[in-house]
C-alpha positions as CSV (number, residue, x, y, z in Angstrom):
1,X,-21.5,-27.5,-5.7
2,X,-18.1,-25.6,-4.8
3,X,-15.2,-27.5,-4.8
4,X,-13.7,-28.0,-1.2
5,X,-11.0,-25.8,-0.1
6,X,-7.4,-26.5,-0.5
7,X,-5.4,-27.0,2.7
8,X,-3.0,-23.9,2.2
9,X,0.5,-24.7,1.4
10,X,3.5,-22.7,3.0
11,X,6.1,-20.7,0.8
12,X,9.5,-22.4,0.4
13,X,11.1,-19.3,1.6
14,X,10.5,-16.3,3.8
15,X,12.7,-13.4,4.0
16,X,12.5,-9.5,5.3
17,X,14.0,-6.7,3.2
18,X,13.6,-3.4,3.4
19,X,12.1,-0.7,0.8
20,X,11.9,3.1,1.2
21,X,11.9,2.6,4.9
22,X,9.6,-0.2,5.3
23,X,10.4,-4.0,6.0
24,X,8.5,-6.1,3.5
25,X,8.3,-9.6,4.0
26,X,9.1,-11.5,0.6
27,X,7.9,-15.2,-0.4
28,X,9.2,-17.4,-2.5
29,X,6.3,-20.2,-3.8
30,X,6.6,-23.4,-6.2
31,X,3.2,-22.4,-7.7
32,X,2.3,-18.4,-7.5
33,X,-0.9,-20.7,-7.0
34,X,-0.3,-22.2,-3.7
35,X,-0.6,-18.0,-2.1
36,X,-4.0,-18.8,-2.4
37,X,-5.7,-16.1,-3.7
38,X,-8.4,-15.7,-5.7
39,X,-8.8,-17.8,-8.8
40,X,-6.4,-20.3,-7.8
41,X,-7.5,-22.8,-10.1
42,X,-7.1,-20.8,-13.4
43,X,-3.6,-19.7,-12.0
44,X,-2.5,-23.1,-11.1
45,X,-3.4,-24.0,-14.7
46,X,-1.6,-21.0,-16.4
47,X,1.5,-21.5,-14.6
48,X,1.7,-25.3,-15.1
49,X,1.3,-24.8,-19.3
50,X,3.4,-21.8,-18.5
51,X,6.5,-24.2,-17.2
52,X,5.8,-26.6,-20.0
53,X,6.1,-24.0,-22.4
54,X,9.7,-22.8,-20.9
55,X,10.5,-26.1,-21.1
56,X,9.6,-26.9,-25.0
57,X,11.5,-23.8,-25.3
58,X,14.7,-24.5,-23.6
59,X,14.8,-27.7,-25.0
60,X,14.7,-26.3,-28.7
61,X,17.2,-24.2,-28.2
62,X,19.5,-26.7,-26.5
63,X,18.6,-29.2,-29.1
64,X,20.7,-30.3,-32.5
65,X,17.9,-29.5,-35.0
66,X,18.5,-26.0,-36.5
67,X,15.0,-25.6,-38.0
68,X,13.3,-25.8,-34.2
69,X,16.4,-23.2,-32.4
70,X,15.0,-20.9,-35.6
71,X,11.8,-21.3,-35.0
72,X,11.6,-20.9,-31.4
73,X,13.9,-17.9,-31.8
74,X,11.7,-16.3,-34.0
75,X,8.7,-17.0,-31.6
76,X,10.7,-15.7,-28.8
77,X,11.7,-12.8,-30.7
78,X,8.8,-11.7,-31.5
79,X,9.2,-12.0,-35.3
80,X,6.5,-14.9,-35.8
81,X,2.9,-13.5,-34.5
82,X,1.5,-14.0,-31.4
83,X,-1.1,-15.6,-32.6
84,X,0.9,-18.4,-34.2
85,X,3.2,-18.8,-30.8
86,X,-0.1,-19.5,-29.3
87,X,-1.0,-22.1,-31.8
88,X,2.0,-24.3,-30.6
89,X,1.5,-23.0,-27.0
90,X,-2.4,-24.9,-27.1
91,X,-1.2,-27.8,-28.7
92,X,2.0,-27.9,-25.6
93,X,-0.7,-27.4,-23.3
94,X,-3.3,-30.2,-24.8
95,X,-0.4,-32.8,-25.0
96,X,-0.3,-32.1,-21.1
97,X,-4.2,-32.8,-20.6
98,X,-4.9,-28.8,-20.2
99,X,-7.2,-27.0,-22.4
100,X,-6.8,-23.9,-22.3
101,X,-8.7,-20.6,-24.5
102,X,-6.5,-18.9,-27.6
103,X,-6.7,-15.7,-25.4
104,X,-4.5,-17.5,-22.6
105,X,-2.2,-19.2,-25.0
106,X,-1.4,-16.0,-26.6
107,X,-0.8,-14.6,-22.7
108,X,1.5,-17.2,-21.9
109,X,3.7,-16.7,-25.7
110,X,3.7,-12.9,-23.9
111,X,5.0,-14.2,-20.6
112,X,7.6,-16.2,-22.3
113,X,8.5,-13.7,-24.4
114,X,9.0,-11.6,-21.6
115,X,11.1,-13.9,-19.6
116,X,13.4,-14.8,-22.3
117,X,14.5,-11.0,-22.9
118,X,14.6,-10.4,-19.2
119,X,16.8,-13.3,-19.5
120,X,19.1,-11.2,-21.8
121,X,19.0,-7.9,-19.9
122,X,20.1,-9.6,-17.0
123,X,22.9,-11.0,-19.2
124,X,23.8,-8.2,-20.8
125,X,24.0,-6.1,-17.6
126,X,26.3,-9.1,-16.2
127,X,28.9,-8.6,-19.0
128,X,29.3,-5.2,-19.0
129,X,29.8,-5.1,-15.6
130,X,33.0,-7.3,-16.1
């Protein structure tokens, strides 16, 4: 039996820009989820262990133990496999009450790894504009 539709939810912001002549309507969402495409559920559950990951992360890194800011850097780095990253990625996401496949643990460590060095472009672009 199918699961009953979700009442869709409405972005948090809407805004118009305009791209090679076109407006485009942009849309900012708490959940890339809530949109309500296909697949919802499995997106809904990436992007929850995905958060909790960012999380475990930033609070490594902001953290007083040296061993986990090395660790986590060398995760983040991509010096430790992938493979490994989505070790500690499953067990982040089973301590939450999601399980989740080795395939999409190693997905998220990729996302992460992404957003932490798109983290320092952007960074590195602001300083040398000063």
């Amino acid at each position: 039996m199918p699961r009953p539709k979700k009442k869709k939810s409405a972005p948090i912001d809407t805004g118009i820009f305009e791209l090679d002549g076109e407006e485009m309507i942009a849309e900012v969402w708490n959940n890339p989820a809530d949109a309500g495409t296909r697949g919802t559920h499995m997106q809904r559950k990436r992007y929850v262990v995905l958060e909790a990951v960012l999380n475990h992360c930033q609070s490594a890194l902001t953290g007083q133990s040296t061993i986990s800011k090395n660790k986590i850097n060398r995760l983040i780095h991509g010096q430790d496999s992938l493979a490994e990253f989505g070790r500690i990625i499953f067990t982040i996401a089973r301590n939450n009450n999601i399980i989740i496949s080795q395939t999409l643990s190693e997905e998220i460590g990729q996302r992460v790894r992404i957003h932490y060095k798109a983290i320092e472009f952007a960074l590195a672009d602001q300083t040398s504009k000063k």
